[in-house]
GULOMI-114843 format. One record per residue (C-alpha): residue number from 1; z, y, x. Coordinates in Angstrom, 3 decimals. Layout:
<pts>
resi,Z,Y,X
NUM,Z,Y,X .
...
</pts>
This chain:
<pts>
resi,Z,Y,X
1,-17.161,77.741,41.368 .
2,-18.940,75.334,43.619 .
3,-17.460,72.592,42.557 .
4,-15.587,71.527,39.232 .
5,-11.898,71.724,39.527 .
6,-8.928,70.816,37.154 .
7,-6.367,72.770,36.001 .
8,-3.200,72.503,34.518 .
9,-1.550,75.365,32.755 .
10,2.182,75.129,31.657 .
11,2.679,77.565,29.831 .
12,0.231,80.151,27.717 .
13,2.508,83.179,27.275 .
14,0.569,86.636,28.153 .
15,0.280,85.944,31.295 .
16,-0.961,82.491,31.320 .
17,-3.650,83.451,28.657 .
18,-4.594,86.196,30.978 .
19,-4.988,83.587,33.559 .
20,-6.726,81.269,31.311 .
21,-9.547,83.588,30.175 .
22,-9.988,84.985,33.582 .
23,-10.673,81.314,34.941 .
24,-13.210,80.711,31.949 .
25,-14.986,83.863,33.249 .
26,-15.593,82.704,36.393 .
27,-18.977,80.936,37.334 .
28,-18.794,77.109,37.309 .
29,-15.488,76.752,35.384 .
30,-15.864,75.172,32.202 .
31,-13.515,75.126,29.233 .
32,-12.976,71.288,29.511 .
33,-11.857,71.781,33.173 .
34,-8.646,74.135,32.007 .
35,-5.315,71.732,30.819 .
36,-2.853,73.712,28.851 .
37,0.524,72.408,27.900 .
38,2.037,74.708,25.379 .
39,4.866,73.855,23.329 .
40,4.438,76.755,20.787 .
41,1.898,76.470,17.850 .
42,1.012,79.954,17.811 .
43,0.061,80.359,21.289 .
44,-1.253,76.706,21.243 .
45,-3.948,77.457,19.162 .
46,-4.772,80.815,20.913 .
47,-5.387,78.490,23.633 .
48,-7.875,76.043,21.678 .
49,-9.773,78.736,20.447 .
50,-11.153,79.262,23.949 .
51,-12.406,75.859,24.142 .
52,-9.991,74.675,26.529 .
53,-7.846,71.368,26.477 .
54,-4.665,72.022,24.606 .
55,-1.531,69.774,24.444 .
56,2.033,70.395,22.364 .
57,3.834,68.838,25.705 .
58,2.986,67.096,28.974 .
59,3.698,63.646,28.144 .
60,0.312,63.850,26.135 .
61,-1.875,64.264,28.917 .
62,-4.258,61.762,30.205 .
63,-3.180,59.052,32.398 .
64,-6.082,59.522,34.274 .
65,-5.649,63.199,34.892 .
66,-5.905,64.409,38.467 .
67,-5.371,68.193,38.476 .
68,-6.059,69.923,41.908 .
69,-3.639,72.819,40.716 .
70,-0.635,72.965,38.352 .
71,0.227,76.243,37.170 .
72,4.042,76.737,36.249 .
73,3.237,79.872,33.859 .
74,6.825,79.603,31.804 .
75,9.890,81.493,31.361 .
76,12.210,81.132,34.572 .
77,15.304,79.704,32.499 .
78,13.515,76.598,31.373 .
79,11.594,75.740,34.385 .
80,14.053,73.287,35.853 .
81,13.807,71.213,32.315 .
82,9.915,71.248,32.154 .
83,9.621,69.975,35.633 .
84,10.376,66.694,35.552 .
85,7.212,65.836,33.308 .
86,4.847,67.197,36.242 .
87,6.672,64.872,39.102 .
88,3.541,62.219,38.363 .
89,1.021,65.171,39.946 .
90,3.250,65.178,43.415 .
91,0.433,64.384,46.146 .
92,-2.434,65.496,44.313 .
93,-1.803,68.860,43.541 .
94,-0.527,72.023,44.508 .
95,2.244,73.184,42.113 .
96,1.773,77.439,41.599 .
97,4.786,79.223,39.806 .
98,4.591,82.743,38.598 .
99,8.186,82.429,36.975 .
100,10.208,85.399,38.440 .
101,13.346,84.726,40.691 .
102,12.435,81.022,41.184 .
103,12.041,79.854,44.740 .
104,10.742,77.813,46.049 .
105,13.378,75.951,47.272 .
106,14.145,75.288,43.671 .
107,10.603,73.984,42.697 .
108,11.072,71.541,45.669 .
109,14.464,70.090,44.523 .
110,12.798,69.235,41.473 .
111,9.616,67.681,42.453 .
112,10.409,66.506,45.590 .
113,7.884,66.976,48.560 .
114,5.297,69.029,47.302 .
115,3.013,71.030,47.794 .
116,4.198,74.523,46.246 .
117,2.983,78.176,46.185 .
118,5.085,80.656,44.417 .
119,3.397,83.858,42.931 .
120,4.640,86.901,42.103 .
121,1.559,88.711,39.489 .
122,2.259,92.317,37.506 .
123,1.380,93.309,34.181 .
124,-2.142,95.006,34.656 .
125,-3.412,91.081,35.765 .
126,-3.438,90.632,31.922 .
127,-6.606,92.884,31.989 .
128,-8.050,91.764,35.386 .
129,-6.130,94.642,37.556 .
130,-2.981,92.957,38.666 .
131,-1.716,92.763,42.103 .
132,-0.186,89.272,42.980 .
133,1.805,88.425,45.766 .
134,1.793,84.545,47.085 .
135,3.847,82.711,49.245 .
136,3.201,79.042,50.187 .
137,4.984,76.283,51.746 .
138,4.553,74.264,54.343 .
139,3.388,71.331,52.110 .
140,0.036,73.489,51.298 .
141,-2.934,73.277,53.177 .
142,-6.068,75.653,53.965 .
143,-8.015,74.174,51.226 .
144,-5.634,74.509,48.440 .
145,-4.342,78.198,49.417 .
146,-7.909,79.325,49.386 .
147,-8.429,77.727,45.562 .
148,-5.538,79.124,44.395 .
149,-6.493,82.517,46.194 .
150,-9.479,82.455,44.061 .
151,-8.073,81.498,40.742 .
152,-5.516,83.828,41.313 .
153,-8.281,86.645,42.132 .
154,-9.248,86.770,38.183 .
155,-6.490,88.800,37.314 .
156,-6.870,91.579,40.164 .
157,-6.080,91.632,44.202 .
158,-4.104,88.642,46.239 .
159,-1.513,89.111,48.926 .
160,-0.798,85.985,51.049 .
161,3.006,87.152,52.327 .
162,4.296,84.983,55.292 .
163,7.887,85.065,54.399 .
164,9.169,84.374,50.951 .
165,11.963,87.091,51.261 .
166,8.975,89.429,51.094 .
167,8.021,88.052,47.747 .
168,11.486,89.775,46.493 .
169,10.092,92.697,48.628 .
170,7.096,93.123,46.619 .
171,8.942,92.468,43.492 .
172,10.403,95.605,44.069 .
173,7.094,97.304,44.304 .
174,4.209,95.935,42.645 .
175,5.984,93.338,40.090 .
176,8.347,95.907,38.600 .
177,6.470,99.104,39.726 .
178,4.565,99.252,36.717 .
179,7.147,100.256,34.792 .
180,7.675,103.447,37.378 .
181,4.594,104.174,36.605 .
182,3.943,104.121,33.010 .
183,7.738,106.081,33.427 .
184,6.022,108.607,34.978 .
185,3.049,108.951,32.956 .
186,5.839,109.444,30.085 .
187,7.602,112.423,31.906 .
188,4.391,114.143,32.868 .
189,3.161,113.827,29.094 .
190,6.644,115.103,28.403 .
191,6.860,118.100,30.775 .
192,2.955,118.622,29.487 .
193,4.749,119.625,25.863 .
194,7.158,121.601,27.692 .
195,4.122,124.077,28.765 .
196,2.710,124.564,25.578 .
197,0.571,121.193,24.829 .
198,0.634,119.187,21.736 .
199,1.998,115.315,21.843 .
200,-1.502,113.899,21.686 .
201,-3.114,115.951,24.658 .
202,-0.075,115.765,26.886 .
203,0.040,112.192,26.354 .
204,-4.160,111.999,27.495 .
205,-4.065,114.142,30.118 .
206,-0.920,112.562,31.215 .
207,-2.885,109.059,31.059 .
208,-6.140,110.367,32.436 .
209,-4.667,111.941,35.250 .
210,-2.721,109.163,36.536 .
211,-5.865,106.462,36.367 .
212,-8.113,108.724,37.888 .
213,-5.613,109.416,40.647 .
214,-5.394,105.395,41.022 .
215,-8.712,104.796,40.901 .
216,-9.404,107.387,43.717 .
217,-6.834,106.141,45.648 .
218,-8.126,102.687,45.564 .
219,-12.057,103.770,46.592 .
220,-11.082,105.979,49.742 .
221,-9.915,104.499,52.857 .
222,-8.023,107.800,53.571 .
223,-3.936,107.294,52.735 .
224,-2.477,109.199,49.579 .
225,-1.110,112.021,52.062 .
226,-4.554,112.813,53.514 .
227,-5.666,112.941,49.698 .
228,-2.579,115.411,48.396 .
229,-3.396,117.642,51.547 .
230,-6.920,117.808,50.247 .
231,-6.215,119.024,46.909 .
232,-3.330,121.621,47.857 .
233,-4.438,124.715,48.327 .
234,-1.594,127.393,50.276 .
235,0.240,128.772,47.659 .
236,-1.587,127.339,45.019 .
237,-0.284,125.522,41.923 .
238,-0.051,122.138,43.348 .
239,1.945,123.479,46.128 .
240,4.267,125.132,44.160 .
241,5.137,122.164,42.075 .
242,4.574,119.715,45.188 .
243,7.797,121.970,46.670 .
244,10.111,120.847,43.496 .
245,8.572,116.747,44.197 .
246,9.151,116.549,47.976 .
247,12.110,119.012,48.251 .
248,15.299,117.315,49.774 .
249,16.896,114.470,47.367 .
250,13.828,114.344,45.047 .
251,10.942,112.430,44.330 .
252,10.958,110.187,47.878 .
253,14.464,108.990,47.744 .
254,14.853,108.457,44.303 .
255,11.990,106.087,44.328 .
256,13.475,104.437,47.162 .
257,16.751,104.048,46.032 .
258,15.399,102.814,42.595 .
259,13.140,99.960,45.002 .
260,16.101,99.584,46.958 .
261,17.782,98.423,43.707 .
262,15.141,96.222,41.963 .
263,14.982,94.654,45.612 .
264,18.542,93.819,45.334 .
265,18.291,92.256,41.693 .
266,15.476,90.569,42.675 .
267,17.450,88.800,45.829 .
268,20.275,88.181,43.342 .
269,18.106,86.183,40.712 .
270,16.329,83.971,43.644 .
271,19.858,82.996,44.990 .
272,20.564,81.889,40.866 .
273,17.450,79.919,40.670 .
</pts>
């Protein structure tokens, strides 16, 4: 990075190490630059071990300290009790939680007026191919959206939303849709036994398949239902089993109604925090 930041991390769980050694990777960021308050021992001393700053709690850091971001990177039912400790930073920093079902509105009753961005990252960030949803508050300016943008860019692709209500959107989609995913990857492997494979190669093609699919997806500009068309030949195998996914009441609406209900939870858990 152009310039040397500082960072705090509360928090080192998965995701915050992800975070952590996708900051060190970047150009300009040195280990010395990266604050991490972790209260567990374990995960503490994962965190030393990549050279960065590590602290048992955040009374024990500097005075002096002026971090440009705070990241709030622990579990959702304790973030109102670690909060207080970070009230110091108010006016200097911009305050970034990735807790799940805490709004903003909560961050703000806590510190006070702030400067707060709440994210909503997946599971593939933890090996640099998350998709992260952000949405800031009017306390953030142009400067600090774009650093946190690019911090945030380490662990995949950034959405700025405009709205937080379609944070709990996209919860529905890319936070939990991982797990409909690797679901599926489970059945296919599954229905590939039912054919006549062994565990093993269902499980690999299954696997295979599905990130090659992705990964095709993601380098063509053409929408998924120009790239079924293309490999469904008239009466050919795909079709027929394409017939079964997209006859009336299958694949579509069952993937809606399961969004349509992780959408809902997700709505539920913001109004509780």
């Amino acid at each position: 990075m152009a310039n040397p930041i500082n960072i705090v991390l509360a928090g080192c769980g998965n995701m915050g190490y992800a975070m952590l050694n996708g900051w060190l990777a970047r150009d300009g960021m040195t280990p010395d630059c990266v604050h991490v308050v972790e209260p567990v021992e374990p995960l503490r001393k994962r965190a030393a071990e990549t050279g960065a700053c590590v602290y048992e709690s955040a009374d024990a850091l500097e005075a002096s300290l002026k971090p440009d971001v705070i990241f709030l990177a622990v579990k959702p039912q304790v973030m109102t009790a670690v909060l207080p400790a970070y009230r110091r930073f108010v006016g200097s920093s911009v305050f970034v939680s990735i807790a799940a079902g805490v709004g903003v509105r909560t961050l703000e009753a806590s510190l006070g007026d702030c400067a707060v961005i709440r994210a909503m990252p997946n599971t593939p960030a933890s090996i640099g191919h998350g998709m992260t949803v952000t949405f800031a508050n009017d306390g953030v300016d142009e400067d600090q959206a774009q650093l946190v943008q690019g911090l945030l860019s380490g662990m995949g692709k950034v959405l700025a939303v405009s709205s937080e209500e379609q944070v709990d959107a996209a919860t529905a989609i890319s936070g939990s849709g991982p797990a409909y995913i690797f679901y599926f990857i489970e059945c296919l492997a599954k229905a590939g036994e039912a054919v006549g494979l062994d565990a093993d190669q269902a499980l690999l093609l299954a696997r295979q398949t599905v990130h090659g699919a992705a990964a095709m997806a993601s380098s063509r500009n053409d929408g998924p239902d120009v790239l079924r068309r293309e490999v469904t030949s008239p009466n050919g195998t795909t079709a027929a089993a394409l017939d079964v996914l997209m006859g009336e009441g299958a694949l579509m609406p069952l993937i809606g109604e399961a969004a349509k209900a992780a959408h809902d939870r997700a709505i539920e858990l913001s109004k509780t925090n």
